[in-house]
MITIMI-746919 format. One line per field, with one value per residue (C-alpha): residue number from 1; y, z, x; residue in one letter. Coordinates in Angstrom, 2 decimals. Example, Ala and Ser with C-alpha at 12.3 -4.5 7.8 and 13.67 -1.06 7.14 Angstrom:
2
k	[1, 2]
yy	[-4.50, -1.06]
zz	[7.80, 7.14]
xx	[12.30, 13.67]
r	[a, s]
END
This chain:
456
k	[1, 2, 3, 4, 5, 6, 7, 8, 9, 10, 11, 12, 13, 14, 15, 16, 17, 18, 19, 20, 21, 22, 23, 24, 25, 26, 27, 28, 29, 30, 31, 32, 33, 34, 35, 36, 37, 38, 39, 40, 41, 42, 43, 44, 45, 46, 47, 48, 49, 50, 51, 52, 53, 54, 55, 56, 57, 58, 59, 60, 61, 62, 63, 64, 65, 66, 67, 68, 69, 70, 71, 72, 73, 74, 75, 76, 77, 78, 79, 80, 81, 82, 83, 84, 85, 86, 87, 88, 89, 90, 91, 92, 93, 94, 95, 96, 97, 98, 99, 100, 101, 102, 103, 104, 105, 106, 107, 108, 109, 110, 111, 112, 113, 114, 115, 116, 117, 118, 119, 120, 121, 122, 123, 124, 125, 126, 127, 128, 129, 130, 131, 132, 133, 134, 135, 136, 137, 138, 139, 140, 141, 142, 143, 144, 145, 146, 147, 148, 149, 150, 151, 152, 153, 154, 155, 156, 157, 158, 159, 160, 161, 162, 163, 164, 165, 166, 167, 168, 169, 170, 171, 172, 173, 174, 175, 176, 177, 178, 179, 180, 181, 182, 183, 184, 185, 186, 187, 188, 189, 190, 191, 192, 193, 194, 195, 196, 197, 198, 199, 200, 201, 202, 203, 204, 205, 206, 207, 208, 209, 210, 211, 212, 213, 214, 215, 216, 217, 218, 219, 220, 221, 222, 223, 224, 225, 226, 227, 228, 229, 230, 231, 232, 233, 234, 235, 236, 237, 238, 239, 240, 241, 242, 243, 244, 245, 246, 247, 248, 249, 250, 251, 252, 253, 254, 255, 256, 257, 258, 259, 260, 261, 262, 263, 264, 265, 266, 267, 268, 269, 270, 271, 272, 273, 274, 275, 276, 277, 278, 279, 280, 281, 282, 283, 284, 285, 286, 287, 288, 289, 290, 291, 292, 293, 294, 295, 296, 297, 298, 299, 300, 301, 302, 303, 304, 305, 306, 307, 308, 309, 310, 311, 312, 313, 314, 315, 316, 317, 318, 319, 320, 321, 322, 323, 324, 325, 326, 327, 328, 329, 330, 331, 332, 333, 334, 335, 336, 337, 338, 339, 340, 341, 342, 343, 344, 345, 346, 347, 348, 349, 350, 351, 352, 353, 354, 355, 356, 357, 358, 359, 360, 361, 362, 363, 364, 365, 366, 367, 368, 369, 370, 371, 372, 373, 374, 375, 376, 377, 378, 379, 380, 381, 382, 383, 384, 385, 386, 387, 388, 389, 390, 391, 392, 393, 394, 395, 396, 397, 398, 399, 400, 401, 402, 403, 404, 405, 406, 407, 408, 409, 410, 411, 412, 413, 414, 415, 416, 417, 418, 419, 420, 421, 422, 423, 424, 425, 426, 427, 428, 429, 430, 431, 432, 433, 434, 435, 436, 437, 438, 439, 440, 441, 442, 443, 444, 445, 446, 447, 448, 449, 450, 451, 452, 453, 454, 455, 456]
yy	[139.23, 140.30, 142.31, 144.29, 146.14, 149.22, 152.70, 156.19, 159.27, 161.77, 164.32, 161.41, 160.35, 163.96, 164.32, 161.67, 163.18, 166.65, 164.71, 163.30, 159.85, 158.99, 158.63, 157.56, 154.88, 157.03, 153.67, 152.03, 154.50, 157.54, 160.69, 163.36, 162.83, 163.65, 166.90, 169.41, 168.61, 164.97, 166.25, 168.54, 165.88, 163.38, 166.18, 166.75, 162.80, 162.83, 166.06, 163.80, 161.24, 159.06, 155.77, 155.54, 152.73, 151.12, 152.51, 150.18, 151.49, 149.40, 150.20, 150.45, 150.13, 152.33, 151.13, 154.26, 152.80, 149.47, 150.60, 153.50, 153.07, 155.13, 154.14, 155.43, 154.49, 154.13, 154.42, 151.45, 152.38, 155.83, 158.05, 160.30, 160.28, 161.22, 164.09, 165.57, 165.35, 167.30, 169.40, 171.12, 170.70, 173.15, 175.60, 175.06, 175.10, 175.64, 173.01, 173.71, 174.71, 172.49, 175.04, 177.87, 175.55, 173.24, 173.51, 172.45, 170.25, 168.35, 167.05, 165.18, 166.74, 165.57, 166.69, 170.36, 169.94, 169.28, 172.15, 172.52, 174.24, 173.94, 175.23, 177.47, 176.94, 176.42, 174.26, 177.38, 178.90, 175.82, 175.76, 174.06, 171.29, 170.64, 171.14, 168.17, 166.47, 166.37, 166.03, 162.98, 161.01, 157.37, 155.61, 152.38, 151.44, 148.13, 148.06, 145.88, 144.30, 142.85, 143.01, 142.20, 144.99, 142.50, 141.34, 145.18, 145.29, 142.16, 143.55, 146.83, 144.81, 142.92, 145.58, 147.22, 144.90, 144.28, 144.61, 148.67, 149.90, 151.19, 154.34, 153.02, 150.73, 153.97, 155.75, 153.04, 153.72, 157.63, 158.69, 160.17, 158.87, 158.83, 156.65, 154.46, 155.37, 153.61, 150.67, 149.77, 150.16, 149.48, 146.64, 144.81, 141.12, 140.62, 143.10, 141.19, 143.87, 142.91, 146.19, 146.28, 143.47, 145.85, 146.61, 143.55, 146.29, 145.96, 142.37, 140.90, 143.16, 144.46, 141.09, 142.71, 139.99, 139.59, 142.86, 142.96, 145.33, 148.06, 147.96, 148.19, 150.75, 152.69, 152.90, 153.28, 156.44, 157.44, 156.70, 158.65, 161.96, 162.16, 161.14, 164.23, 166.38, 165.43, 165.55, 168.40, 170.69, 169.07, 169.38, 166.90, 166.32, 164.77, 161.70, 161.32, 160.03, 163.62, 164.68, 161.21, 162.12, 166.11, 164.49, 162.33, 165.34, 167.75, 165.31, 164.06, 164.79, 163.27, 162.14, 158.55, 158.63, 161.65, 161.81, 161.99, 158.69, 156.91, 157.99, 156.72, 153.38, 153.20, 153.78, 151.28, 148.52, 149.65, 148.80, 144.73, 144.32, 145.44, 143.01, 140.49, 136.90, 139.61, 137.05, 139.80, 141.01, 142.73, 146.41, 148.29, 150.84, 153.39, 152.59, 151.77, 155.53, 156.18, 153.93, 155.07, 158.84, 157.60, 155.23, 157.93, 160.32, 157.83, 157.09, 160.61, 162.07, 159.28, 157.57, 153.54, 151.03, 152.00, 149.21, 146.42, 147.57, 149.00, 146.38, 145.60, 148.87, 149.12, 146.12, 148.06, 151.21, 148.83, 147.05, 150.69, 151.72, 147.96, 149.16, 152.41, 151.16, 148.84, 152.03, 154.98, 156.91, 157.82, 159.74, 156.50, 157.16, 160.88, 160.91, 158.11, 155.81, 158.28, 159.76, 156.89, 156.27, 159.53, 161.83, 159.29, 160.41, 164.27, 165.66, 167.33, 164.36, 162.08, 165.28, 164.78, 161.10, 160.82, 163.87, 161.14, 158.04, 159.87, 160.79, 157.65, 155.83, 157.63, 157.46, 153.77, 153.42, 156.62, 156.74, 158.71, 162.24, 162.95, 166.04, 168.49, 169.79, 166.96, 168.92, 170.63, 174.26, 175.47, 177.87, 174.32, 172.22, 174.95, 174.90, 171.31, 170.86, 173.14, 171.78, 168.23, 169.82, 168.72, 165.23, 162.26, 160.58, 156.93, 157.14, 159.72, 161.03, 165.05, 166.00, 168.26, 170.60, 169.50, 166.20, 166.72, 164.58, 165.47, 161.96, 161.97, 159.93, 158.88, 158.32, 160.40, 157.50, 156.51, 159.57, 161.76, 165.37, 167.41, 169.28, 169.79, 167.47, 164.66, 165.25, 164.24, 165.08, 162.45, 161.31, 160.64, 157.32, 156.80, 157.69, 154.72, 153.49, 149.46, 149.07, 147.24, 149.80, 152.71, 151.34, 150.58, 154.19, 155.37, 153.16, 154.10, 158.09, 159.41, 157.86, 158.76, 162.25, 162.52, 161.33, 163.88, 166.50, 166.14, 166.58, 169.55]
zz	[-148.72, -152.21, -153.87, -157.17, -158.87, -160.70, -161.14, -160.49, -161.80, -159.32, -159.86, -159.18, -155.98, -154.93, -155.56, -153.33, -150.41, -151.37, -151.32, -147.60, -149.11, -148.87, -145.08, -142.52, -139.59, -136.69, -134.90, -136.88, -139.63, -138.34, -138.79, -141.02, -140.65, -143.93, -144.10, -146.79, -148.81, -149.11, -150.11, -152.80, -154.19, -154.63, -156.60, -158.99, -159.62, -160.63, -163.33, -164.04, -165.06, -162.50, -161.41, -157.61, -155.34, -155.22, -152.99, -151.09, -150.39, -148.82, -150.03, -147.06, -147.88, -145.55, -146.11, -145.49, -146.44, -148.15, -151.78, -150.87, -150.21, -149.83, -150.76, -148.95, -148.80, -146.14, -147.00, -145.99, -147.22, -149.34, -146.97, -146.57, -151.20, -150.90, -148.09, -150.33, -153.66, -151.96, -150.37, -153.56, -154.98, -152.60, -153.09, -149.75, -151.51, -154.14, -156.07, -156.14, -158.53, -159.22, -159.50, -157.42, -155.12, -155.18, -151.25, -150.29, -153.29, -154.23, -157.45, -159.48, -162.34, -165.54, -163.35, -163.13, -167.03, -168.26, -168.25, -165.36, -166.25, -162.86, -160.72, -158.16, -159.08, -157.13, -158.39, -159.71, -161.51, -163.47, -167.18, -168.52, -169.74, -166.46, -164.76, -166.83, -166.63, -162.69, -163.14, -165.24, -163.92, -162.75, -160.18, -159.46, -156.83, -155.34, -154.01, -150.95, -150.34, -146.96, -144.22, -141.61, -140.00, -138.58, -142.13, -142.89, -139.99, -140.56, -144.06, -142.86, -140.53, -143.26, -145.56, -143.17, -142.00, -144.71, -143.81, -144.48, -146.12, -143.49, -144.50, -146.23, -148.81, -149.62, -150.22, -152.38, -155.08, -155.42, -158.31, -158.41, -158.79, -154.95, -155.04, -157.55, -155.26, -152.26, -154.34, -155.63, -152.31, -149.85, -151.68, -152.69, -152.13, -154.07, -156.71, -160.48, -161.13, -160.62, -159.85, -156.48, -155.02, -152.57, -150.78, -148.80, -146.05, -145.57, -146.30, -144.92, -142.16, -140.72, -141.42, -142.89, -145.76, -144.59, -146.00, -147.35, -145.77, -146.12, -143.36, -145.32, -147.27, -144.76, -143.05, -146.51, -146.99, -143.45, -143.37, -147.15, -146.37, -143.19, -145.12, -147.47, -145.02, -143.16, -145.45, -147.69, -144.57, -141.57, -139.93, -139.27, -140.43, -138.64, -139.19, -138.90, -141.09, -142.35, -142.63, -144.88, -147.16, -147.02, -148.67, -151.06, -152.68, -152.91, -154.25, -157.46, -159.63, -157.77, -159.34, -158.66, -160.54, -158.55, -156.82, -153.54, -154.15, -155.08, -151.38, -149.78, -151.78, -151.08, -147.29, -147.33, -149.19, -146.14, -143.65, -145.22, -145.50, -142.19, -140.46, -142.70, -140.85, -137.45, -134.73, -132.38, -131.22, -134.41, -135.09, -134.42, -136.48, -134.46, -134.24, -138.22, -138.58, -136.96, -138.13, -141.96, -140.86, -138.95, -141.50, -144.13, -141.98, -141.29, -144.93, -146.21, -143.02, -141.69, -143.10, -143.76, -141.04, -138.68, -139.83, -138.16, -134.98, -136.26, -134.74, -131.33, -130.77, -131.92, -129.16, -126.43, -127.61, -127.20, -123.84, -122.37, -123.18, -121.96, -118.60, -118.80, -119.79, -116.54, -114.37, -116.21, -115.42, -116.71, -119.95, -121.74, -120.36, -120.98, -124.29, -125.95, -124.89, -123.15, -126.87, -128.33, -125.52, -126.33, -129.61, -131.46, -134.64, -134.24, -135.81, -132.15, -131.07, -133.65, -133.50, -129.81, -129.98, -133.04, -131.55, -128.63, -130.97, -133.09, -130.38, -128.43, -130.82, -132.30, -129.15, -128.92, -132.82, -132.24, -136.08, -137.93, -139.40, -142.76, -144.17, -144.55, -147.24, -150.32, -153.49, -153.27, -154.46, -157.47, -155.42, -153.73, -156.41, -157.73, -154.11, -153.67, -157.56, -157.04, -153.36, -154.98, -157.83, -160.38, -159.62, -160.12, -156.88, -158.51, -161.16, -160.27, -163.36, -164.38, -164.65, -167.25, -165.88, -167.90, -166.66, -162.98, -160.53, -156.75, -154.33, -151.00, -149.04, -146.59, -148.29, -148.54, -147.00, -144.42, -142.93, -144.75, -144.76, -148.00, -147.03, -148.35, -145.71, -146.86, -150.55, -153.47, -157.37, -159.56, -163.14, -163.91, -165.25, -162.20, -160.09, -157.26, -157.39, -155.94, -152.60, -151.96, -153.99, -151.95, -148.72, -149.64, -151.30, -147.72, -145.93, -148.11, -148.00, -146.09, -148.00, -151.14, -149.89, -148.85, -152.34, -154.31, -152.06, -152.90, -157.06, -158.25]
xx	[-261.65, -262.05, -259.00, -259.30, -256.31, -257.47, -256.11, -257.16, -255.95, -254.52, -257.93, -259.91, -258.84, -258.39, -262.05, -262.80, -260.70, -262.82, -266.02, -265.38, -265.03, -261.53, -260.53, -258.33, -258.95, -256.86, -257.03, -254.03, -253.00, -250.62, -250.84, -249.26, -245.34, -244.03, -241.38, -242.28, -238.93, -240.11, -243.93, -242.35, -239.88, -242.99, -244.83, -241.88, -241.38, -245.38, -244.32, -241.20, -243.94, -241.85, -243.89, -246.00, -245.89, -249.46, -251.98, -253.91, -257.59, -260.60, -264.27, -266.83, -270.45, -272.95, -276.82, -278.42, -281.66, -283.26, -282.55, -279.88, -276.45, -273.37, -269.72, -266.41, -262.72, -261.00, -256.71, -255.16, -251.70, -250.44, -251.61, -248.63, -248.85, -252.23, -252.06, -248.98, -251.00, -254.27, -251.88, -250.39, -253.50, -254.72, -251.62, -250.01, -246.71, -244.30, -241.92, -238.24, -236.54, -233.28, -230.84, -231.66, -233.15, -230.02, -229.06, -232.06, -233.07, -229.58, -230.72, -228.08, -226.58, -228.74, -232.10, -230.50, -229.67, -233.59, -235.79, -238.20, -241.11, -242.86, -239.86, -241.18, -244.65, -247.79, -250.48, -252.44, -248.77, -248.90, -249.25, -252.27, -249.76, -247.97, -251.76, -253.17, -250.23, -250.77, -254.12, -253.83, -251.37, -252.53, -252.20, -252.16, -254.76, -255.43, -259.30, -259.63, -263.88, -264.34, -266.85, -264.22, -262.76, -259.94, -258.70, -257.93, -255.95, -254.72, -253.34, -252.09, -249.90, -248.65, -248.43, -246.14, -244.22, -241.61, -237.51, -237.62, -234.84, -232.26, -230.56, -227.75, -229.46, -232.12, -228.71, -227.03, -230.09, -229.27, -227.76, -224.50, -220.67, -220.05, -222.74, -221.01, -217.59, -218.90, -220.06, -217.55, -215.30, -217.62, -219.22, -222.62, -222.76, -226.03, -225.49, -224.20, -221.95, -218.22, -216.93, -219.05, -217.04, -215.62, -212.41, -210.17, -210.11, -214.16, -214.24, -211.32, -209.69, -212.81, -214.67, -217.75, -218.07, -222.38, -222.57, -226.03, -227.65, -224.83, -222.70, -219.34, -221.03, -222.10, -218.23, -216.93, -218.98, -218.50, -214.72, -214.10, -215.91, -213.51, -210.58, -211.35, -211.83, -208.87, -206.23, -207.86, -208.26, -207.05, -209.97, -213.36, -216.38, -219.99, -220.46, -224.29, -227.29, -227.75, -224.47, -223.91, -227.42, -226.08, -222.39, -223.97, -226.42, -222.78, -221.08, -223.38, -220.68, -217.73, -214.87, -213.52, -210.11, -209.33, -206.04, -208.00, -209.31, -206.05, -204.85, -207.76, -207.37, -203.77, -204.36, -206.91, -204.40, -201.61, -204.32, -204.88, -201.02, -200.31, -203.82, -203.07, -202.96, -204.43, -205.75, -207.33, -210.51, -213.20, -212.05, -214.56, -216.25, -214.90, -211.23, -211.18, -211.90, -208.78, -206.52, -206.93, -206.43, -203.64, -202.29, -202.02, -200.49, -197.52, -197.38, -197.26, -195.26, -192.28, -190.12, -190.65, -189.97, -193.16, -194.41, -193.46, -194.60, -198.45, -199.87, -198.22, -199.08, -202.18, -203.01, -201.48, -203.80, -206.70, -205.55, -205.24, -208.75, -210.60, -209.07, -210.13, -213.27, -213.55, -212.71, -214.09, -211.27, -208.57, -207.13, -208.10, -211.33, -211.63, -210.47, -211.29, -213.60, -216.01, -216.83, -217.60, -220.61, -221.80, -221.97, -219.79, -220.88, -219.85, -217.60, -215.67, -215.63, -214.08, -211.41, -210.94, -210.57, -208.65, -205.98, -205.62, -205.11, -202.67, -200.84, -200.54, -199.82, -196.73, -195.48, -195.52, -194.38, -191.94, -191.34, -189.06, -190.97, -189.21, -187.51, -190.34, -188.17, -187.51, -185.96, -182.66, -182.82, -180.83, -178.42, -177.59, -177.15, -174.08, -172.86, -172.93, -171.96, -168.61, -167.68, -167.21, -164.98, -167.83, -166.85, -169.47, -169.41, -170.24, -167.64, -165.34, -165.41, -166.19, -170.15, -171.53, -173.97, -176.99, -176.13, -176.14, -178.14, -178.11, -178.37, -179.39, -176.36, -179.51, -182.39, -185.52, -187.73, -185.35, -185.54, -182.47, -182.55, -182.61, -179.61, -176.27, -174.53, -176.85, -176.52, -173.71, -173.61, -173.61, -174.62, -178.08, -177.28, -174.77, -177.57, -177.71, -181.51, -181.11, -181.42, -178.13, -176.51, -177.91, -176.67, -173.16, -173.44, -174.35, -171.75, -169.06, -169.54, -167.17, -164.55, -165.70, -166.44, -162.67, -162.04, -163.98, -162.47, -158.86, -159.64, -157.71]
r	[x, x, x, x, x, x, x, x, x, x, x, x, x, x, x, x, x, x, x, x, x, x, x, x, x, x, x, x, x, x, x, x, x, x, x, x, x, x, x, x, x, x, x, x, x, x, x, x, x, x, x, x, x, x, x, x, x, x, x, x, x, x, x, x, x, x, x, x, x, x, x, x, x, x, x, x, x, x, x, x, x, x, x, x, x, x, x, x, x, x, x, x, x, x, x, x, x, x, x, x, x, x, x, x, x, x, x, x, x, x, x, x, x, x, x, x, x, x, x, x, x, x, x, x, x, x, x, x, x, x, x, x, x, x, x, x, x, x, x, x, x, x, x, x, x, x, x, x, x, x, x, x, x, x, x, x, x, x, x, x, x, x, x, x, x, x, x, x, x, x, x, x, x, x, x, x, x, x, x, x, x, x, x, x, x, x, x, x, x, x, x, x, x, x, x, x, x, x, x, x, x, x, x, x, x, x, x, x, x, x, x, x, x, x, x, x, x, x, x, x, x, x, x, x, x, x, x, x, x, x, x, x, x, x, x, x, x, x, x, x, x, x, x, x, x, x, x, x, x, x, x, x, x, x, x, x, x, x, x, x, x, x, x, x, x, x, x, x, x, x, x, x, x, x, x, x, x, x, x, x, x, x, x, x, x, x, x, x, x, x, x, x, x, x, x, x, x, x, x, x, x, x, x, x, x, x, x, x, x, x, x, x, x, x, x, x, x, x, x, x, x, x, x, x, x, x, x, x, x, x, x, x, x, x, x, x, x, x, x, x, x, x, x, x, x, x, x, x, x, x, x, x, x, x, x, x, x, x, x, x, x, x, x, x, x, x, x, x, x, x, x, x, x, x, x, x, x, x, x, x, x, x, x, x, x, x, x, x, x, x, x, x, x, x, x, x, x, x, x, x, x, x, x, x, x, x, x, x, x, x, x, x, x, x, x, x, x, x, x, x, x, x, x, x, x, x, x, x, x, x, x, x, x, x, x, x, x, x, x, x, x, x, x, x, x, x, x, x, x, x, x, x, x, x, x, x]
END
């Protein structure tokens, strides 16, 4: 086998194809399967002046007679490139145009911001700049000479049988910042770049730490778009490859020191405190969805002290469902494990099994919900301000009004309400803020409310 690299510039190798003398051997190559959004995208990275792969291309020889002979090509590899080039050659479609195009498109940001002069345009619409430019463009070609029909084959084999990129590493070279989100959270072993370390949660709770071909990526992404939705909405989101490559184009411009993003960070650093030194069975992908919408829920809706029994119950969540498993049957059965065989990825059913999870496992935590209301309202604060004679309940001594500070007796996070029962005035610098000195506020109220009752 003889193997030259050469190029050939797109009107070139058309003409071959035009000529009859660029084909395809049906008996190894397949056919056609490239979607017209992928055909349009490869015409507008040629106009981009963005770089091909190599096209591999092996020259038959036909002896038509002793001093005649006739030369062909028969495509080894690049023939999905090639069909989309001759295809716009011939008009069959239109480029899009970034902008008003954008659904379908989802071009990053700085595309949308250079001028397109070819948006919309068929091969003929072009200018004569963006024709030639087409025209013109090389490609690199690599020009395969051998007799032996096996040693083709041979190469195509070869040729194709590389790791291909699964759907998470073709994701983790788009640009855009939720790109650079799940990077950095998710995680890339191989990458030199210490911000991509990734998250304890991936690494260390869910034990993803082989991560190089995007598995803790690939729940990071997944478990952030439903955390959005979730707590933006309170609702759910698919879960799918598409859905994932659909999130990634809207969000191009996504912002990573959002406030959304500290919640999801702070939910994930919950999750490794509460796992931390965990001896049980892998989470699974998933029940880790679940647990950081459920996590956040208890952090931003009870009061503190859930936590010491997360995990016990968490184990009796998953002993309940290995049963149901064993019997298929069961509300174990119906609601949880039974979606996770089937349609796992959907967004009704991550909402069916997650409304089962939730609820379960409150009921085996049975934590404290907190006041829904936390800031006491200014006709309260004069109420509670003249009940107590104006009285600082630390100091017992009289409060100016611009120096009033209303205390919750209980606190917030323990569960108090934000009521006037649970509250007394006192001085912002007398304001009880240590823990020890909040409790023996709390133990000593009744007294002291006796006490600031009887000033006259």
């Amino acid at each position: 086998m003889k193997i030259e690299p050469t190029t050939k510039t797109i009107k070139g190798l058309l003409s071959l194809r035009r000529n009859n003398a660029l084909k395809v051997n049906p008996e190894y190559q397949r056919g056609a399967v490239w979607e017209l959004d992928q055909q349009k995208r490869l015409i507008d990275s040629v106009l981009r002046a963005y770089p091909l792969p190599l096209i591999y291309l092996h020259e038959k020889t036909i002896v038509i007679e002793e001093d005649k002979k006739s030369y062909s090509f028969e495509i080894i590899d690049g023939r999905q490139r090639i069909d989309a080039l001759f295809a716009y050659s011939e008009d069959a479609f239109e480029l899009f145009d970034p902008i008003k195009d954008d659904r379908k498109a989802k071009f990053a940001k700085f595309i949308k911001e250079v001028p397109c002069t070819w948006a919309r345009k068929k091969y003929s619409d072009l200018s004569q700049e963006d024709r030639d430019r087409f025209d013109n463009t090389v490609i690199n070609v690599v020009t395969i000479y051998t007799d032996e029909k096996n040693e083709v084959r041979d190469l195509f084999i070869r040729l194709q049988a590389g790791m291909p990129l699964n759907a998470q590493e073709k994701r983790d070279a788009w640009p855009g910042d939720y790109t650079d989100f799940v990077l950095r959270y998710g995680g890339k072993p191989d990458s030199d770049d210490p911000k991509y370390t990734g998250h304890e949660f991936f690494q260390k709770t869910l034990k993803l730490k082989n991560n190089k071909r995007g598995k803790a990526r690939l729940y990071c992404a997944q478990f952030a778009m439903l955390f959005f939705e979730y707590t933006s909405s309170g609702g759910y989101i698919d879960l799918g490859t598409k859905a994932i490559d659909d999130y990634y184009y809207k969000n191009l411009d996504f912002d990573i020191k959002s406030d959304k993003v500290k919640e999801f960070v702070k939910t994930l650093d919950k999750l490794v405190e509460l796992f931390k030194g965990y001896k049980g069975r892998m989470i699974k992908q998933q029940e880790a969805m679940h647990l950081v919408l459920l996590v956040h829920t208890l952090l931003i809706d009870y009061v503190r002290g859930w936590e010491s029994g997360f995990v016990i119950a968490f184990e009796q969540f998953r002993k309940e469902v290995s049963a149901a498993k064993k019997k298929k049957d069961g509300e174990y059965w119906l609601n949880f494990s039974m979606y996770i065989s089937t349609s796992s990825t959907s967004a009704s059913s991550v909402r069916i099994r997650h409304d089962f999870f939730a609820n379960k496992m409150l009921k085996y935590i049975n934590p404290v919900i907190k006041d829904s209301k936390r800031v006491i309202d200014p006709v309260e604060r004069e109420i509670i301000y003249d009940k107590y004679n104006k009285i600082c309940a630390v100091c017992f001594k009289t409060i100016d009004w611009n120096d009033l500070d209303i205390h919750h007796v209980i606190e917030y996070n323990q569960g108090g309400e934000t009521s006037e029962e649970n509250a007394a005035p006192v001085h912002r610098q007398c304001h009880p803020k240590e823990q020890k000195t909040v409790k023996d506020f709390a133990a000593n109220w009744r007294k002291t409310k006796e006490k600031l009752l009887s000033f006259h």
